[in-house]
N, C-alpha and C positions, 0 to 999 in steps of 0.2 A: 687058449693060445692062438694067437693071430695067425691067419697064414703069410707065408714069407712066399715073395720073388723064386718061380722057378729056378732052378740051376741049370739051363739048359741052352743051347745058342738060339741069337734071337730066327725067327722064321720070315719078319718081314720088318723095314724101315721105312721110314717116310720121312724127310724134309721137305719143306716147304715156305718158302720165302714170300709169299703172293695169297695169303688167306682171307683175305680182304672178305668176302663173300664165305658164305656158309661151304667149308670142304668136307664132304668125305669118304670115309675112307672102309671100303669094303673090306674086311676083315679075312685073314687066314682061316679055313675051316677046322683048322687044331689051335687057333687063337682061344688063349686062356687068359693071360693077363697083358697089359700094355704097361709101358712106362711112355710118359707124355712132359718132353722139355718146352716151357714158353720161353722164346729168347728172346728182350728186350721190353716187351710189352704180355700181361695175363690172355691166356687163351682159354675161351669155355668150350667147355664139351657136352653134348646131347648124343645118348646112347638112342641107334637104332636109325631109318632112314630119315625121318624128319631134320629138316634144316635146325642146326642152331642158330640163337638170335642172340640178344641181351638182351630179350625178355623171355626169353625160351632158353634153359638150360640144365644139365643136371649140376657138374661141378665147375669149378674154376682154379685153371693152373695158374697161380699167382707167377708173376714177372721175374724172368731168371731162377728156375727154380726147377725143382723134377720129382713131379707126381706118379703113384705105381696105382691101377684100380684093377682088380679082375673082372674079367669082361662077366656080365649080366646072361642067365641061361638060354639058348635062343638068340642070341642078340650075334648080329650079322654085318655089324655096320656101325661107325660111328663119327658124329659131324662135330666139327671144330669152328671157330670163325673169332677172329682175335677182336680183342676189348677197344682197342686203336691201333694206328695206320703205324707200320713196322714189327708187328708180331711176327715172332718167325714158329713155327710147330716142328717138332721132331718127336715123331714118336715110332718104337719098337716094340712090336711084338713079340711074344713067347706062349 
């Protein structure tokens, strides 16, 4: 059985209009899972400090859309940087 989306309020948000460049985003220390909106244009994410790139990534939030990933054991951190120029990131922890 897959696990589901805490029920629980979120602990931290983040927009960001200006991702132009590899963002990110230091993590809540009871961060367990995110939810990650890309609004207008796909944003990828790279778990961990290393920059994201478009040749360096692990997933990709496809355009207009809302990805849910549980964050990775250990993992402290995680970088964004949109596909092209008008990506917006919105993402909430839990």
């Amino acid at each position: 059985m897959a696990r589901q989306k805490p029920e629980v309020v979120a602990l931290d948000e983040t927009y960001d209009a200006t991702i132009s460049a590899s963002t990110e985003i230091t993590l809540n220390a009871n961060t367990q899972y995110i939810e990650v909106a890309a609004i207008d244009k796909a944003i990828l994410l790279k778990w961990g400090t290393a920059d994201a790139s478009t040749a360096d990534f692990d997933a990709v939030i496809p355009a207009n859309t809302v990805r849910g990933f549980w964050v990775p054991a250990s993992t402290t951190a995680v970088n964004f940087i949109e596909q092209a120029a008008t990506a917006i990131l919105c993402c909430t922890e839990y």
